[in-house]
Structure formats: C-alpha cells, structure tokens
C-alpha positions in Angstrom: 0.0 0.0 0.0 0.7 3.7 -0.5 0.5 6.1 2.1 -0.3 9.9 1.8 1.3 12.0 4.1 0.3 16.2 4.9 1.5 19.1 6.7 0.1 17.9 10.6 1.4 18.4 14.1 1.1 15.4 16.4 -0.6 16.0 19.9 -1.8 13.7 22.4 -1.6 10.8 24.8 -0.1 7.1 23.2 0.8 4.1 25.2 3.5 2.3 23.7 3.2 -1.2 22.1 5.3 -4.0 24.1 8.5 -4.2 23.1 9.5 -6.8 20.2 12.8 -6.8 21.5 11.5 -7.7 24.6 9.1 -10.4 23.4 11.4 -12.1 21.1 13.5 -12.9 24.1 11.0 -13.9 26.8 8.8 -16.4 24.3 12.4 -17.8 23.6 13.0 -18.8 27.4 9.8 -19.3 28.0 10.0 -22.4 25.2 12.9 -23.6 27.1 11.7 -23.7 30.6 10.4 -26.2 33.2 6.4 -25.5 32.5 4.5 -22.9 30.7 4.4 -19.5 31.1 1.8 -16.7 30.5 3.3 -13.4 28.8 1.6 -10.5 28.4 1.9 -8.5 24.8 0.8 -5.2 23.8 0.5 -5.5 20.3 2.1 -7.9 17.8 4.0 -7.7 14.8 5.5 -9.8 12.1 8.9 -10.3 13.7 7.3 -11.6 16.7 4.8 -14.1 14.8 8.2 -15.7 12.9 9.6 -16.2 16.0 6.3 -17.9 18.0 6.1 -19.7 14.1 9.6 -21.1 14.5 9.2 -22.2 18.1 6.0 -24.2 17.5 8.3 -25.8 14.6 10.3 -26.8 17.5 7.9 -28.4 19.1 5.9 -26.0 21.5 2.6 -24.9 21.9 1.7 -21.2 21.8 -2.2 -19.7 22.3 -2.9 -16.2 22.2 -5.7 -14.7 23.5 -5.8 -10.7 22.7 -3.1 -9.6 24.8 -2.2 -12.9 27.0 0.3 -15.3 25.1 0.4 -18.8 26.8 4.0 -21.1 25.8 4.0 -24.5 26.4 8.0 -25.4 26.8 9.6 -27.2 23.8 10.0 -30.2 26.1 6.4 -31.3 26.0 6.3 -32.7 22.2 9.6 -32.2 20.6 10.9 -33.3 17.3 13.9 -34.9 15.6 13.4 -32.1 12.5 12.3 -28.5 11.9 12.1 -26.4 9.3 12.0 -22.7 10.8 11.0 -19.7 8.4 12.3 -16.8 10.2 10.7 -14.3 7.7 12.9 -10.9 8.0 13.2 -11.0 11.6 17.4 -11.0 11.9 16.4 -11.5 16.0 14.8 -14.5 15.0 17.7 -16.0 13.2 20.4 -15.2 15.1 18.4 -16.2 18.4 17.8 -19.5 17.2 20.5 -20.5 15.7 22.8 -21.3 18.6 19.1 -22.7 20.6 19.1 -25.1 17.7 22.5 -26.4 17.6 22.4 -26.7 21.4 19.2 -28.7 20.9 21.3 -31.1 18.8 18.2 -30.6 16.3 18.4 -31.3 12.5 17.4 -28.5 10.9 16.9 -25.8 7.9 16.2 -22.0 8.4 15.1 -19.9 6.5 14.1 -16.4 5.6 13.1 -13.9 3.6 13.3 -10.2 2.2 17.1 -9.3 3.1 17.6 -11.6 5.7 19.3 -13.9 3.7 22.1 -10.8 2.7 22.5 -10.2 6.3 25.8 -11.8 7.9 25.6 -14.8 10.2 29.2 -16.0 9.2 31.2 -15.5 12.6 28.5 -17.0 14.2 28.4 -19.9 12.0 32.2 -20.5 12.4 31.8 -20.8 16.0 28.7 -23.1 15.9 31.0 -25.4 13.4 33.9 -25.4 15.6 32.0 -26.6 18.4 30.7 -29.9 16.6 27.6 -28.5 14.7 27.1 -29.6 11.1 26.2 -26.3 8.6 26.3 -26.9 5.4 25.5 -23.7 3.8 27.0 -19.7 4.7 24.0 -18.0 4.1 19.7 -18.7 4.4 18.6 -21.5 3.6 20.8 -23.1 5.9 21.0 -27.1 6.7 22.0 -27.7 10.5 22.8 -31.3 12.4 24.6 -32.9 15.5 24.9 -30.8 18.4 27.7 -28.2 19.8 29.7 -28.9 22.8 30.7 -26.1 25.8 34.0 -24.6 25.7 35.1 -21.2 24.8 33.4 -19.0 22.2 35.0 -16.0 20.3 33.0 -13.1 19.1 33.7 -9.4 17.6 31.2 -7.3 19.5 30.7 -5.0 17.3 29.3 -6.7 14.4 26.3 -8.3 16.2 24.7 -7.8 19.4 22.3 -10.7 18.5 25.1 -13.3 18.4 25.9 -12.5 21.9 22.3 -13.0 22.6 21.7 -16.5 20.9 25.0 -18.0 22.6 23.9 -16.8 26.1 20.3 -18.4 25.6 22.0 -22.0 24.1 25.1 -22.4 26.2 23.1 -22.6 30.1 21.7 -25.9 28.5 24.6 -27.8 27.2 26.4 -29.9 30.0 30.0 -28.1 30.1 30.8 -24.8 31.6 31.5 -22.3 28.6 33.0 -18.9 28.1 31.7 -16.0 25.2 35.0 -14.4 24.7 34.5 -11.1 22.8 37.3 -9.6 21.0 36.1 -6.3 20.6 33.4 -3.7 22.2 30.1 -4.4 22.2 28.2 -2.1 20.0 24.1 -2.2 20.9 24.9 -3.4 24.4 22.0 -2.3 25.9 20.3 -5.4 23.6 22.7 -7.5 25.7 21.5 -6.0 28.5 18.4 -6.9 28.0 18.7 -10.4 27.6 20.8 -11.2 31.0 17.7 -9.4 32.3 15.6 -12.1 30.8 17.7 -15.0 31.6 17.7 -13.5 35.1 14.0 -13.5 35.3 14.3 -17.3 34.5 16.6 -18.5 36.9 19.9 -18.7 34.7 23.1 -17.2 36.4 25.4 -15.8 33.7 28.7 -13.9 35.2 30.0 -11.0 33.4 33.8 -11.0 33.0 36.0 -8.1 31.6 36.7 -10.3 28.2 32.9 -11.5 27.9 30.6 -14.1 29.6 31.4 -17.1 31.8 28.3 -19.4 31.5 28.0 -22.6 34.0 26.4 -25.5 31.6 23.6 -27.9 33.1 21.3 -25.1 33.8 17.2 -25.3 34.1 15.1 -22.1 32.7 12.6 -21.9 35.4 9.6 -20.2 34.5 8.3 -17.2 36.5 4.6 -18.0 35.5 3.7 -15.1 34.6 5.4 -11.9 32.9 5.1 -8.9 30.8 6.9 -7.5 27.9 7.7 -3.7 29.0 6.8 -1.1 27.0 8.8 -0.3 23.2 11.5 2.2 23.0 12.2 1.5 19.8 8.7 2.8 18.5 8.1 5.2 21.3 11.3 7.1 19.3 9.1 8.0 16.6 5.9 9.8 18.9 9.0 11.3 20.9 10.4 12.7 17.7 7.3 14.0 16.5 6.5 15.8 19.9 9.8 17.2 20.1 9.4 18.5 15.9 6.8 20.7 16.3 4.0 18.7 18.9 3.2 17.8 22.1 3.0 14.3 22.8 2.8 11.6 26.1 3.8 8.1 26.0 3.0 6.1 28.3 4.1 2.3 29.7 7.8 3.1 29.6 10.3 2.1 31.9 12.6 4.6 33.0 15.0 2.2 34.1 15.0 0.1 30.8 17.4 -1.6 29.8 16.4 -0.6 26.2 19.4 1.1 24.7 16.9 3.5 22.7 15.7 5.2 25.8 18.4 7.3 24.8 16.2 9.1 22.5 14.9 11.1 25.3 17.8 12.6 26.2 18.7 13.2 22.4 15.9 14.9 22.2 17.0 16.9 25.0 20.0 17.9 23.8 18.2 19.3 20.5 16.4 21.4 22.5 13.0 19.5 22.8 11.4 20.1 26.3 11.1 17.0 28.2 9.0 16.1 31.4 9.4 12.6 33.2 6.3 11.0 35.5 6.6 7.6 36.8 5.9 5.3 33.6 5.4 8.0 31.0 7.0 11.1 29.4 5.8 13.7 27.8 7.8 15.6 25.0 6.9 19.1 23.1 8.4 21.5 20.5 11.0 23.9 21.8 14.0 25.5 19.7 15.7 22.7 18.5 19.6 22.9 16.6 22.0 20.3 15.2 23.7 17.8 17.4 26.4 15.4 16.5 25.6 12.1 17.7 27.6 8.1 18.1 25.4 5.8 17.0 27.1 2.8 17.8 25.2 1.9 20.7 22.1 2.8 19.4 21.8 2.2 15.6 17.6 1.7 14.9 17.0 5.1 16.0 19.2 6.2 13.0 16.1 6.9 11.1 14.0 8.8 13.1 17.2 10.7 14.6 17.8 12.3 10.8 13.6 13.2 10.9 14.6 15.4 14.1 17.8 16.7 12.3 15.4 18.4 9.7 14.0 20.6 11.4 16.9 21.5 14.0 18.9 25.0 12.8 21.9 23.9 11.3 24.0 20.9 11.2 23.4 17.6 12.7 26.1 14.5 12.2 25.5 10.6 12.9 28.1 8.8 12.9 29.6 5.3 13.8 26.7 4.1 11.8 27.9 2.3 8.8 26.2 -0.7 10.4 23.2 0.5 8.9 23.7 -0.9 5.8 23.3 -4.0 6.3 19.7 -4.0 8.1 16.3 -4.0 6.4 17.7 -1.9 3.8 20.6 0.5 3.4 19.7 2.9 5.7 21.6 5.9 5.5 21.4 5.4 1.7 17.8 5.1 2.2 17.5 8.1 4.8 19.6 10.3 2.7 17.5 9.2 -0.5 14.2 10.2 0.8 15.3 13.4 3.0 17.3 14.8 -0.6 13.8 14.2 -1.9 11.6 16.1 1.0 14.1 19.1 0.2 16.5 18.4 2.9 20.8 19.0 2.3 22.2 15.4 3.1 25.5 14.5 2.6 26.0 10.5 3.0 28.8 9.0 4.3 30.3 5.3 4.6 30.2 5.3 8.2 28.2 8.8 8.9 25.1 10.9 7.5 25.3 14.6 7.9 21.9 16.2 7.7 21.5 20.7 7.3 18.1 21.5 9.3 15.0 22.8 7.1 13.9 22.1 3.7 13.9 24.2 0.0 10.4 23.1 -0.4 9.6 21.0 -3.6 6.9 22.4 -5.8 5.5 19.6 -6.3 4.2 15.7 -4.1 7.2 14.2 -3.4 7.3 10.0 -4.0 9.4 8.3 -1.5 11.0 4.7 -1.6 10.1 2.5 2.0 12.4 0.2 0.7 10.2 -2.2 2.7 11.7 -1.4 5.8 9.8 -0.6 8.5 11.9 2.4 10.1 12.2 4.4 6.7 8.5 4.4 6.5 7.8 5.5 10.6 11.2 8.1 9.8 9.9 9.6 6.5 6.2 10.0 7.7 7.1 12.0 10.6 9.7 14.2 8.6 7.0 14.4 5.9 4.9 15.8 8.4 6.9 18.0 11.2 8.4 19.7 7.6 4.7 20.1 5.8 6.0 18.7 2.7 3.3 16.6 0.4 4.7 13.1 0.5 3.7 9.5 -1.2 5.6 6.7 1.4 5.3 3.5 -1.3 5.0 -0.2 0.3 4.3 1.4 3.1 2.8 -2.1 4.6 6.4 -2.4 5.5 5.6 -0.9 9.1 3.8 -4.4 10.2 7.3 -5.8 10.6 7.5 -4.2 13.9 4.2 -1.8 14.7 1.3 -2.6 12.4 -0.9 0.1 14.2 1.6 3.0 13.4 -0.7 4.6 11.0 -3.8 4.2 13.1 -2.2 6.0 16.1 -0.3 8.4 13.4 -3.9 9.7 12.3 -5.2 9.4 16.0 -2.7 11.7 17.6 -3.7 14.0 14.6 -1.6 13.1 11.7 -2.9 13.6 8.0 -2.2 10.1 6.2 -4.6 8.5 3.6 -4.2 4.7 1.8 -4.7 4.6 -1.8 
C-alpha cells in the first residue's frame, strides 16, 4: 500500500506497544523452561509471529488470546526435524541458531526479504567449531549434530544478536562455557536486556572483563507469569514527532529500561526538545531545536528517526559510527539520505556517517518516496514528511507491520494527516 502524508502536528496521549525486542527474548525462554508460562503482549508484529512460528516448529505450543500469550516449553512434544522460516526478523535468526544447535536438532532455516544478505558467518564458524554440522553460509541453511561447551569467540561489534543466541543456548549444554568477545560491544543495551531475561528465569550468567562465563547444566525456570515492558524503539518515533513541532505523552515506559533507545529522550533533550518525566510515562513538546552530532554505535535503529529530528533542527546535525546500517532491512543511510534529498533536505551520506542541514527548499511539487520495505524508513519519512509540511507519497508502506502494524492508526489518531490509496 501507499500512504499519503500532509502538513500535521502530532498532539496527544499514546501508550506504547510491548516491546518486540523484549518479546522475542521472553517467548524464547519461556520455550525452554520447566512448565508454561503466560506473557503479556501489547501488540504484535511480524517479527514476533516468525519467532512464535519457529518455536512451534520446534515443538511448542503457543495460544494467544488478545493480549495474554500462553507457551507451552519445547520439552512437552519435541521433534527430531524443523524447518523454521524466520521471515525478515534477523532476532529470530540469530536467536535461534545457537538454541538449535544446542538442541542437537536437524534443521533448515530460513528467511526472507534481506535476511538472507545479512551476515551470520562468525556465528556460523563458531557453531562449526564446536561440533555442529552447517552446510551452507547464508539462508537457507541445513544444520545437524549438536555443539559442545568450551570457549566462544565473538567481535562485539558486528552483532549484538550473536551474543544474545549463545547466552540463551550455552546454560543448557552440560559443560561450563566462556563467550570471549574480542572487541566492544556495540548495541549493548540489547545485551543488557537479555541477561535481564535469563535472570528473570533463573539462569546465572557472570559478566567477565573479556565477555561471559556461562556454567552448563542449567534449568530455565519459568516465572509463570510476565510482561513485555513497553517499546523504546517505536516510542522514538511519537517522541520525535512531539519534540518536531508537537506535544505528545507516551506512556508504559520504563525509566530504568534496559532498552538502549531510551536514549532518544535525552537526544531529544540535547536538541532542544522540552522534556518532562512522570513515573511510567514522558511527555515531549516542540522547543527550539539545533543540530547535534551524535555516536550511534550503541544505538543504531534510532538512526532513522534521529535524521527526521535533524530536519527541522537550525543547522547541522552528524550521525556517525553508523555504517552498520547498511546491512539492516535496507541501506539505511542510503535510504534516509534518499528520501530526506527528496523532501528538500541538504544530506550529505557518508560510509560510516550521514550529515543532515536542518529545514527544507520546499519542492513544488508531491514528493514520492522509496520505504524500501523497511519498517523504520516508513515511521522516519512519515514523521519528517509531516513535522516539515511537505506533500509526500511513502510507497509499500505495509512495510511498518514488521514491527508496529498500528503506526498509521495511532499516526492519524494523535492528529496526523495520512490516507491509503
């Protein structure tokens, strides 16, 4: 579908879908734990539904019922071979693949969209050298035989995800293991988040100076019953828009999240958006706001949004540390810099950086812009479209249901001009 955007300011009160990161990660231990375990979900999403889709190819039982998702552990009916479709969710993928091997499961994955592209090789290596059979590189792959405990080596700054899968698999093999990491973790908040899962489930993981030291021959224990906090990641985009020219409260946030794109509030801030915390909510309106420059290597899926706020800031904003971008969904500085040029914005793209000149030489004309089929460009280019009144076409813009089908619904509630043709 196409979507229409107009000249709107966006004012209101939103709470905040549950986070996918979030719910990827506790419907994973909650398929490896000692009985079932109710989770609560605000909202759902594609990424989340390939991983619930890969872990009933597994052999667990998942029911949801509106908000309330109920996962019977793997344990109860497993089987000997699985073929998981991990759709474009690079969680999903890299999650799983260690969880597999551990399993000692024969199995082929797959995906779809650019998830094949996206690099799983270091990962791969590791898995191999540890006893698992891969035939392939890249998706589909064709996995067998299990993986032993000893010591894993990892760059940290090429994904946070593959720090994340090994520290889910490794508690259940029998040997004590190590996740070595050779480099600083980039997106460690996402790391973050997932000893805070694992904690929630009863697995001890201690933190060293060079990585992980993970004791083998551990049980998930399931806490019964938990709830996915509230989404960062797509809070950044009503946070953006209250700080570009509205007024806007989202509420269900944690404060204390370990969600590395909490940091969006305090970007904000230091654009010059006025800010005011209450206990689970936080309410963000226009103010004066000027260029920043800003490391993105802790926080790289705000990219997008953060060059929407660069537009209309006075002067000049640099993001950099973000080459990583390339290799998500789509090129995303290429595909920031693309639509932004297009809006009437001064971009100048960079390998590792984007540099972005606040306000717009306002087409003439409706501007058409390219999703790529990635979620973030479309939530990024509808708020810029909007906080900078220039007419905009957003093409494929179904690409949002990846992680926050109801964007467009709350975009138009919270007074947005959008149309579907």
């Amino acid at each position: 579908m196409n979507i229409r955007i107009g000249k709107s300011t966006l004012r209101g009160n939103i709470k905040v879908i549950s986070s996918k990161s979030d719910a990827h990660r506790l419907l994973i231990a909650a398929a490896l734990a000692d009985q079932p375990t109710r989770i609560m979900v605000e909202g759902w999403s594609n990424d989340i539904e390939a991983t619930k889709n890969c872990l009933e190819a597994l052999g667990c039982r998942i029911k949801r019922d509106n908000g309330m998702v109920e996962v019977t552990p793997l344990w109860a009916a497993q089987t000997k071979d699985a073929v998981l479709d991990c759709g474009e969710s690079g969680s999903t993928l890299r999650f799983l693949l260690p969880i597999v091997a551990a399993l000692g499961k024969h199995a082929i994955m797959e995906g779809q969209g650019r998830l094949p592209e996206r690099p799983v090789g270091v990962l791969l290596e590791e898995l191999r050298s540890h006893g698992c059979l891969v035939k392939e590189n890249s998706l589909p792959l064709e996995m067998s035989g299990g993986i032993t405990g000893g010591v894993y080596t990892l760059p940290g700054n090429i994904s946070s995800q593959f720090i994340t899968g090994l520290l889910f698999a490794l508690p259940l093999l029998s040997e004590k293991s190590e996740i070595r990491l050779t480099t600083q973790t980039e997106s460690k908040g996402y790391v973050d988040m997932t000893l805070e899962t694992l904690r929630a489930f009863g697995i001890e993981i201690e933190q060293q100076d060079w990585g992980f030291s993970v004791r083998g021959g551990q049980t998930y224990h399931s806490p019964l019953e938990i709830s996915a906090e509230g989404d960062w990641s797509g809070a950044a985009f009503w946070v953006v828009a209250g700080g570009a020219g509205g007024d806007i409260t989202c509420t269900g946030l944690r404060k204390d999240s370990c969600q590395g794109d909490k940091e969006i509030v305090n970007l904000m801030e230091r654009f010059g958006a006025k800010v005011a915390w209450q206990e689970n909510e936080v309410q963000v309106s226009a103010g004066n706001l000027s260029g920043i420059t800003i490391d993105a290597s802790q926080i790289p899926d705000l990219v997008p949004v953060l060059c929407s706020a660069a537009t209309v800031a006075q002067g000049k904003t640099v993001i950099y540390n973000a080459g990583r971008l390339r290799m998500k969904e789509s090129d995303r500085l290429k595909a920031m810099a693309e639509g932004l040029q297009r809006l009437g914005v001064k971009v100048t793209e960079q390998e590792e950086s984007i540099i972005i000149e606040g306000g717009s030489d306002m087409p003439s004309n409706e501007v058409i812009l390219d999703s790529y089929d990635d979620h973030r460009i479309v939530m990024a280019l509808a708020i810029a479209a909007a906080a900078l009144g220039v007419e905009a076409v957003i093409e494929r813009a179904e690409a949002v249901s990846k992680s926050y089908p109801t964007f467009f619904a709350e975009f138009i509630r919270l007074g947005g001009a959008a149309d579907v043709f």
